[in-house]
VEXRO-249483 format. One record per residue (C-alpha): residue in one letter; residue number from 1; x negated, y, z negated. Coordinates in steps of 0.25 Angstrom, whole numbers. Example, Ala and Ser with C-alpha at 12.3 -4.5 7.8 and 13.67 -1.06 7.14 Angstrom:
ATOM r   k    c1    c2    c3
ATOM A   1   -49   -18   -31
ATOM S   2   -55    -4   -29
% end
This chain:
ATOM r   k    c1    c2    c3
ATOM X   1   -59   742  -289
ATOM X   2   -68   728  -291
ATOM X   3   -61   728  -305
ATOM X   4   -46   725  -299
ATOM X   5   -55   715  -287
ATOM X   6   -61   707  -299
ATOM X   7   -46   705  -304
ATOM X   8   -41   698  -294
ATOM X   9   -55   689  -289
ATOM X  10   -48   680  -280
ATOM X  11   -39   688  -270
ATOM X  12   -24   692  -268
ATOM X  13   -21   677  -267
ATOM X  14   -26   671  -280
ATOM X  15   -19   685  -287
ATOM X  16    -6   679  -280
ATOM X  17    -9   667  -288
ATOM X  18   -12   672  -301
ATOM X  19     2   681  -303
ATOM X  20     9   675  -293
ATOM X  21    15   683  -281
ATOM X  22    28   687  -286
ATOM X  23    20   692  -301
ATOM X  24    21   707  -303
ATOM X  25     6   705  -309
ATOM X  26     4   700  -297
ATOM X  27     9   710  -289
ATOM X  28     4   720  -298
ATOM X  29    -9   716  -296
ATOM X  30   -11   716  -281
ATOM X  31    -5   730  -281
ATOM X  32   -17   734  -290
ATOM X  33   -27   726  -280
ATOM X  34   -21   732  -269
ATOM X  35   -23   747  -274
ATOM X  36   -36   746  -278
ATOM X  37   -39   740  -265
ATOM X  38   -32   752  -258
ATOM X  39   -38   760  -268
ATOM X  40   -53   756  -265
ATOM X  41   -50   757  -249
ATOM X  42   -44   773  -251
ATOM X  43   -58   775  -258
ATOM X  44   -65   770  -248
ATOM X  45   -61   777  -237
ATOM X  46   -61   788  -244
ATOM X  47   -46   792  -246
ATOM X  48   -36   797  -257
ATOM X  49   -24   796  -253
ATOM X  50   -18   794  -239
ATOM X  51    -8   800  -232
ATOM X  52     4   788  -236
ATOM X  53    12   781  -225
ATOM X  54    27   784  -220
ATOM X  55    38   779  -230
ATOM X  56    49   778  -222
ATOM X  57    59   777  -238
ATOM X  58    50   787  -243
ATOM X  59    60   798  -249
ATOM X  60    50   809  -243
ATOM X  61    53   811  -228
ATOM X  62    40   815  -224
ATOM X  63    35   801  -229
ATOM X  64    45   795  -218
ATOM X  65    39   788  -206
ATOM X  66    41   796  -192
ATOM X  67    49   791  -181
ATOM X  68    50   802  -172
ATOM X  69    42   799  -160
ATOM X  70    41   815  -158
ATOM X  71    32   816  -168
ATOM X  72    27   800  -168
ATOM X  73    14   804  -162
ATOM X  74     4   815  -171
ATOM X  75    -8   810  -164
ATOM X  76    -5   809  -150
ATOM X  77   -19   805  -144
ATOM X  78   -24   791  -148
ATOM X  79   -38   785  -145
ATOM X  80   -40   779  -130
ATOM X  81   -43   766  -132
ATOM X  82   -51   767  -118
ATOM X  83   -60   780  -123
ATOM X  84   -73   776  -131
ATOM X  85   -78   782  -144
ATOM X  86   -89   789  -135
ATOM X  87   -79   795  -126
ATOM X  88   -79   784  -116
ATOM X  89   -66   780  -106
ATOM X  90   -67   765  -106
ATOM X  91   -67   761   -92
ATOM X  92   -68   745   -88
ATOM X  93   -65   734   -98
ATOM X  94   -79   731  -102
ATOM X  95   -79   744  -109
ATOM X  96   -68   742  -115
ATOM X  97   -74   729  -122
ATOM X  98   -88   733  -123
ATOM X  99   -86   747  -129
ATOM X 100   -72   753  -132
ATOM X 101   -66   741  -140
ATOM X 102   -75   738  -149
ATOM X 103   -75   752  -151
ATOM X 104   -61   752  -154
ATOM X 105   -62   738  -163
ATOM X 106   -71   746  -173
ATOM X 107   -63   757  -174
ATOM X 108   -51   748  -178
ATOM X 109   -59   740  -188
ATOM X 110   -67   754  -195
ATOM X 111   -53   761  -195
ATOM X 112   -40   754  -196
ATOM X 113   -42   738  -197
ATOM X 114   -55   736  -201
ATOM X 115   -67   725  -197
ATOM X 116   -66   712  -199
ATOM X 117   -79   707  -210
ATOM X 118   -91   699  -204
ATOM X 119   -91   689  -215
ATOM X 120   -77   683  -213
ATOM X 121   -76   669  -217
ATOM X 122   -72   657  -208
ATOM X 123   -59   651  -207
ATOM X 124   -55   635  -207
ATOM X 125   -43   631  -202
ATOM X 126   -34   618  -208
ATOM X 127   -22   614  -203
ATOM X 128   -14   614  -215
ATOM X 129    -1   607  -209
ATOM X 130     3   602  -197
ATOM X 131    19   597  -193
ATOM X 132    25   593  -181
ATOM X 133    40   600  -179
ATOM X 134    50   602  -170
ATOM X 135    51   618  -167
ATOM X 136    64   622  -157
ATOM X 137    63   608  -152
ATOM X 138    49   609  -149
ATOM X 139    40   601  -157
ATOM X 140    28   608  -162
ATOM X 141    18   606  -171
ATOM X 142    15   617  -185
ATOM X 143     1   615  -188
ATOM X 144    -2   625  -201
ATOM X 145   -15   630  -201
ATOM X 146   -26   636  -215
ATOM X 147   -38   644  -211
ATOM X 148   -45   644  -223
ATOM X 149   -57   656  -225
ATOM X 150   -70   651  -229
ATOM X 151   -70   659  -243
ATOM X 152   -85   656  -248
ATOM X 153   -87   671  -247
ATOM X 154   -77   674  -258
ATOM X 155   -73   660  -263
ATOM X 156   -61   667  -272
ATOM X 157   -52   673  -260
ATOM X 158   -47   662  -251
ATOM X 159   -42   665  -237
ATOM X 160   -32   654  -230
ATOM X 161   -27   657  -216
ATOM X 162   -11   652  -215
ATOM X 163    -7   649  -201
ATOM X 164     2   639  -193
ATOM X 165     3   636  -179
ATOM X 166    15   629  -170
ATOM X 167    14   624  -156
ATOM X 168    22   613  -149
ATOM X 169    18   600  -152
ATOM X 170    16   594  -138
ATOM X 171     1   592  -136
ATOM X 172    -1   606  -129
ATOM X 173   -13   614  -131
ATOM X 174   -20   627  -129
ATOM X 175    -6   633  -134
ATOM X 176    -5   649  -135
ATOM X 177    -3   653  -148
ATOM X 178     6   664  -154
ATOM X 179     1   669  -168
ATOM X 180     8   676  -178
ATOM X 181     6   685  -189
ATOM X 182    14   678  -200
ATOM X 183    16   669  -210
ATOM X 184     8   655  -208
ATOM X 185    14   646  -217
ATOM X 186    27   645  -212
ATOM X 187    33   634  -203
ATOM X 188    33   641  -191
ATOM X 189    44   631  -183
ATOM X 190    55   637  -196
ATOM X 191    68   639  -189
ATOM X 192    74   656  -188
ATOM X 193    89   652  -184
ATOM X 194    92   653  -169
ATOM X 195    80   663  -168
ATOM X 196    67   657  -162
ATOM X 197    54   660  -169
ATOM X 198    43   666  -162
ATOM X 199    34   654  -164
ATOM X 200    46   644  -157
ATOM X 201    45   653  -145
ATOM X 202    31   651  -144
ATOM X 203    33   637  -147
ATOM X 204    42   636  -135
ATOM X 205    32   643  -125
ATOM X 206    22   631  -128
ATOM X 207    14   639  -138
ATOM X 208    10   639  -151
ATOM X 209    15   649  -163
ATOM X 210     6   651  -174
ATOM X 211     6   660  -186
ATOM X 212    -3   664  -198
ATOM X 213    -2   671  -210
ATOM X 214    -9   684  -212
ATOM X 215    -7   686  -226
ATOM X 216   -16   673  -228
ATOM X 217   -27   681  -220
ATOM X 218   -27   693  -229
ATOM X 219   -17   698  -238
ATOM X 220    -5   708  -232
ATOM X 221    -8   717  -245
ATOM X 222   -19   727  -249
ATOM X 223   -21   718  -263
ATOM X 224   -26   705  -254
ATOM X 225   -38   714  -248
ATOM X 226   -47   706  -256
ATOM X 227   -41   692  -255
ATOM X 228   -39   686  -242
ATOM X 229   -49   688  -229
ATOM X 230   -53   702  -232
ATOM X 231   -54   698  -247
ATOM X 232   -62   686  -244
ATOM X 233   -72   693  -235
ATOM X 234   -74   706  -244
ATOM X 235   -74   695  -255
ATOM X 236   -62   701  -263
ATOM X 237   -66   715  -264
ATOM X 238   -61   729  -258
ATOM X 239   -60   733  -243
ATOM X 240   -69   741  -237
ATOM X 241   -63   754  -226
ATOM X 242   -68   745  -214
ATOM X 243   -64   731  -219
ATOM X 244   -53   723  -212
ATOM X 245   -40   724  -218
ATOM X 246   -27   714  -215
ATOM X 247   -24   716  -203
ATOM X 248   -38   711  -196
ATOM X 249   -38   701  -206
ATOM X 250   -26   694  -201
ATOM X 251   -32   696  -189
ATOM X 252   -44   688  -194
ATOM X 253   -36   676  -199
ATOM X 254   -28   678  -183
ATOM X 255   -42   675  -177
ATOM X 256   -45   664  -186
ATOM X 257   -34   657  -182
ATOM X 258   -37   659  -167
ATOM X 259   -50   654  -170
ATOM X 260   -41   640  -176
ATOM X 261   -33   638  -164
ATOM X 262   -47   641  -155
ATOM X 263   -49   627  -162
ATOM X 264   -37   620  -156
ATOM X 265   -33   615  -144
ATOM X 266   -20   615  -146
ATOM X 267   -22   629  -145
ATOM X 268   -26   641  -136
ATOM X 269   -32   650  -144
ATOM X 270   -34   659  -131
ATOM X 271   -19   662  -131
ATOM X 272   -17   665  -145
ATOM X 273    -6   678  -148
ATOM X 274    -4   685  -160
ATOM X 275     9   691  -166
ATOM X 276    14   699  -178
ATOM X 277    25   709  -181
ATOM X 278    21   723  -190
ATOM X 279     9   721  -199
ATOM X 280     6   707  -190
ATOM X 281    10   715  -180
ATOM X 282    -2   725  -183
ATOM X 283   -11   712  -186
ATOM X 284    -9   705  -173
ATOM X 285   -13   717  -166
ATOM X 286   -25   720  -172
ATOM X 287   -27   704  -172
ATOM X 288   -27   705  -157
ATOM X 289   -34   717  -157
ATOM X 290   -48   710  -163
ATOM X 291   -45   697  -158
ATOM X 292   -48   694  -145
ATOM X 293   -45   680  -145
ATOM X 294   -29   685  -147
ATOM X 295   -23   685  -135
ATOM X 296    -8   690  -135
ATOM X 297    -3   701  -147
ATOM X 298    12   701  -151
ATOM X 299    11   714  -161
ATOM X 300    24   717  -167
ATOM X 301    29   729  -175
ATOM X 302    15   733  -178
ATOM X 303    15   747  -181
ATOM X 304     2   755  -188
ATOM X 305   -11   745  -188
ATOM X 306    -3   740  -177
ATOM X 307     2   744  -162
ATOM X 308     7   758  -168
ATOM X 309    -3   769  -168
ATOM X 310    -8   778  -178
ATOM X 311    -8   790  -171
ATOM X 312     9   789  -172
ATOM X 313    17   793  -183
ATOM X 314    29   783  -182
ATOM X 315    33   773  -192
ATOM X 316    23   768  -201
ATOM X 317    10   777  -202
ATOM X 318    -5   775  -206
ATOM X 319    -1   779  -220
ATOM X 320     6   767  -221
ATOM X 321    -4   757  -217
ATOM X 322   -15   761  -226
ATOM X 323    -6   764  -238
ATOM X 324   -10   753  -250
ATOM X 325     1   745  -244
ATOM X 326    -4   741  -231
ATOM X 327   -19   747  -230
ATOM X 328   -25   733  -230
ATOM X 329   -22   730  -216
ATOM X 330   -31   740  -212
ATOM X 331   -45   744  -214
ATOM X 332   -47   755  -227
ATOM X 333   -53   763  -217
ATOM X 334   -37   765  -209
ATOM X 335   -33   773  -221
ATOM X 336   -43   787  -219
ATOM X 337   -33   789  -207
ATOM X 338   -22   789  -216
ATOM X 339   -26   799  -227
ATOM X 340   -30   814  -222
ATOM X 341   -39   821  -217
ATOM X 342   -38   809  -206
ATOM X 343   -26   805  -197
ATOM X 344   -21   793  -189
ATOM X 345   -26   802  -177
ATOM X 346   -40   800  -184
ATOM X 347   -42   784  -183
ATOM X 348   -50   782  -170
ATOM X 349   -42   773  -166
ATOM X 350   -26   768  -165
ATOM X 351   -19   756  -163
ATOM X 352   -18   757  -147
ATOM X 353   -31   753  -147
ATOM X 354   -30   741  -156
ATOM X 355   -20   735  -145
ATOM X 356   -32   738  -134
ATOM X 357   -40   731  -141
ATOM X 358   -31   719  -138
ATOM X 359   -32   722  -123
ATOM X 360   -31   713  -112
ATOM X 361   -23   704  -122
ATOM X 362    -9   702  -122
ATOM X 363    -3   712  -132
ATOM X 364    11   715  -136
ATOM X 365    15   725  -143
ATOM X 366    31   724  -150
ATOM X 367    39   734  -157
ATOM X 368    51   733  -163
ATOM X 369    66   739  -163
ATOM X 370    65   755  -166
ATOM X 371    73   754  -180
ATOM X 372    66   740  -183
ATOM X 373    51   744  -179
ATOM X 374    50   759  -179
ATOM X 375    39   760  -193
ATOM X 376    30   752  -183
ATOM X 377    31   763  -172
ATOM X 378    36   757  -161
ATOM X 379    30   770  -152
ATOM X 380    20   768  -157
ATOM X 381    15   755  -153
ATOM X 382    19   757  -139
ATOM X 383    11   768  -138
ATOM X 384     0   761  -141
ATOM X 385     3   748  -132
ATOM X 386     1   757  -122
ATOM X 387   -11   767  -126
ATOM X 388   -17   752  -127
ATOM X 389   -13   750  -112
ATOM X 390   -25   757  -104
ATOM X 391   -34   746  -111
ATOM X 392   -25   734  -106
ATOM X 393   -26   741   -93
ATOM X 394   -40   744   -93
ATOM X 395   -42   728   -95
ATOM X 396   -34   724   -84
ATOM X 397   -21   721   -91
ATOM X 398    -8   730   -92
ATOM X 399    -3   737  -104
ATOM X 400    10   741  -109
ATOM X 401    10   751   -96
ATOM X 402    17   764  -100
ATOM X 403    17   773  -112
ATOM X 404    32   774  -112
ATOM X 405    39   767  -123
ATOM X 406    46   757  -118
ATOM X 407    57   756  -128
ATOM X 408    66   744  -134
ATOM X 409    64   731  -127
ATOM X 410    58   736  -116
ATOM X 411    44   730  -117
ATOM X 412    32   734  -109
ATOM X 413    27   719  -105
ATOM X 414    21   718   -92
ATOM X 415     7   719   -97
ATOM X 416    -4   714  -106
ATOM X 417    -1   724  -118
ATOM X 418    15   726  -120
ATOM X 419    23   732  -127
ATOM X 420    39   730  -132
ATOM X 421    49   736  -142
ATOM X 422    58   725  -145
ATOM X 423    74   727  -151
ATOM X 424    71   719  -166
ATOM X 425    64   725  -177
ATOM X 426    51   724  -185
ATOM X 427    49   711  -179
ATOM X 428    43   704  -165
ATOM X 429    55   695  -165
ATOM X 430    61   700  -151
ATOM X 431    48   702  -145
ATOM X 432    41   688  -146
ATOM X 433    47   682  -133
ATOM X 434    41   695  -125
ATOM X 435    29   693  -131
ATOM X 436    28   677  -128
ATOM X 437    32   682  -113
ATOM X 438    20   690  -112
ATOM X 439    11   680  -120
ATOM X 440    12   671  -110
ATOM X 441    10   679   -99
ATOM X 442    -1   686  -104
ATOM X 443    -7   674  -111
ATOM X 444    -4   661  -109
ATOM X 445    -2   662   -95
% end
């Protein structure tokens, strides 16, 4: 396995640079270092072969992802967020903090994303660029921001953070910021037609919108595990079971940021919300899940690693998240559960308990239309919005109030943790003015 590392010293980057991104040598080549990656993480944990993830064109029925909520649910009890390893019920907040959250943030970091090294570098911001515009008849101001990793670790892999931020150019300060998930070097005043863009009705509440751009965090792909952050930190070589994989990682970079606009008046870094739709969508929960700092969640179309738990069988399954395609967001230690003798019911804990971890802070949880959303188990994630519910409550706050699904467009937003199935798609597109409603009630007010 060091053999194929020692071929490519310098990370996923410098490989795009040697063949070029559209060369099939290229491409060629990060399939082989994403195999061997994926190869040396089975071995590792200890598994052969795994059970394989639902197809939904696969030609074999049984491969074919289940939709019927009869039989949507195989493993029916789910771990209480509220009972401790020891057998505890947890009783008063302090508990909560002292005792059973921590016990729930090791679990998620040994088992499903994995903890975040001791020896992570600093970050430096620049401001790259910065323009005065008109955005909708408001002027604004685009500032583009670098956070550049201090690589002296592992001087061969380089990690710059792409971000911008835009906020109305009127001399205000402590301005709420928006975040999303997304794709940093863009201008984000561009025009959609007659359709606002999330980030003018931000601008128009006063706000301001920012955006940055996981992949220059850490790769979306198993053949960047050792370039980018990760990379830098295991200084290029091969993961180990408990070692982060992309989703805390752009998690990392979130923080980072946070810690840029904590420098900046201009800015409330108190009042900072985070945003993404499907595999963002799973990042900006589990963002907000081990930041404390974040202080709003919009988590769109999430699914597995997400809102959705893994004790349902609806949609996408575990199979599919630790396959070679997209194991890397996880820990290697997420794919035992996926390959016999163990089950989903066998990982200690499920994803309602990544949402209490987010508790008393304002989270929304969004799903999509029934034919445009149904691989990310929209069930699913209501059901754990409100499993999640009894630690909101237990902290003073209301959850989402009810375990019966609400259906289409009839959102359950009276409290701190809601929930809402809106009429689009895969997207967050009809639900971003909910979610503003309730930011600034929850937040900024």
């Amino acid at each position: 396995m060091a053999a194929v590392v020692a071929l490519f010293p310098f990370g996923v980057n410098a490989q795009f640079m040697m063949f070029g991104s559209g060369n099939r040598a290229s491409q060629d080549s990060l399939r082989k270092i994403a195999a061997a990656d994926y190869a040396d993480m089975l071995s590792k944990v200890g598994v052969e072969q795994t059970r394989g993830g639902r197809q939904p064109n696969s030609q074999d029925e049984s491969k074919h992802p289940n939709y019927d909520e009869l039989t949507a649910n195989p493993y029916p009890f789910y771990p209480d967020p509220l009972v401790t390893e020891n057998g505890k019920k947890v009783r008063n907040a302090r508990m909560w903090y002292k005792v059973r959250r921590p016990e729930i943030v090791r679990l998620f970091e040994e088992h499903v994303y994995g903890r975040i090294p001791d020896n992570v570098p600093g970050v430096t911001w620049e401001v790259t660029n910065e323009e005065h515009k008109d955005f909708g008849g408001t002027p604004v101001v685009v500032r583009y921001l670098k956070g550049v990793v201090d690589n002296s670790i592992c001087p061969s892999i380089t990690v710059e953070i792409q971000a911008n931020v835009v906020y109305p150019d009127n001399g205000s300060t402590k301005l709420p910021v928006i975040i999303e998930f997304g794709f940093g070097g863009g201008d984000p005043t561009r025009s959609f037609g007659n359709q606002k863009s999330w980030q003018q009705m931000v601008i128009e509440r006063g706000w301001a919108a920012a955006t940055i751009n996981p992949s220059s965090i850490q790769a979306d792909a198993g053949s960047g595990l050792t370039s980018g952050i990760i990379g830098l930190c295991n200084k290029g070589q091969f993961r180990q079971p408990t070692d982060w994989g992309s989703l805390r990682a752009w998690g990392w970079g979130l923080s980072r940021l946070i810690d840029y606009f904590e420098t900046d008046k201009t800015f409330d870094a108190t009042k900072c919300a985070i945003e993404g739709v499907s595999r963002y969508g799973k990042a900006s929960l589990v963002a907000m899940a081990f930041e404390e700092r974040i202080a709003a969640g919009f988590i769109a179309s999430s699914g597995k690693a997400g809102a959705a738990g893994w004790r349902r069988d609806c949609g996408e399954s575990i199979g599919n998240i630790i396959s070679s395609e997209e194991y890397h967001w996880v820990c290697g230690n997420l794919i035992k559960y996926g390959a016999d003798p163990l089950t989903e019911n066998d990982i200690p804990v499920d994803q309602h308990e990544l949402i209490a971890l987010c508790a008393p802070r304002a989270c929304f949880i969004s799903t999509g239309s029934w034919n445009g959303d149904k691989w990310q188990d929209v069930v699913g994630s209501f059901i754990s919005a409100s499993k999640a519910s009894p630690v909101y409550e237990l902290l003073g706050y209301k959850g989402v109030g009810t375990d019966l699904f609400p259906g289409m467009d009839n959102g359950l937003m009276d409290g701190r943790l809601t929930y809402r199935q809106h009429h689009g798609g895969h997207e967050a597109g009809p639900n971003w003015p909910y979610f503003l409603d309730f930011f600034e009630r929850e937040v900024v007010r």
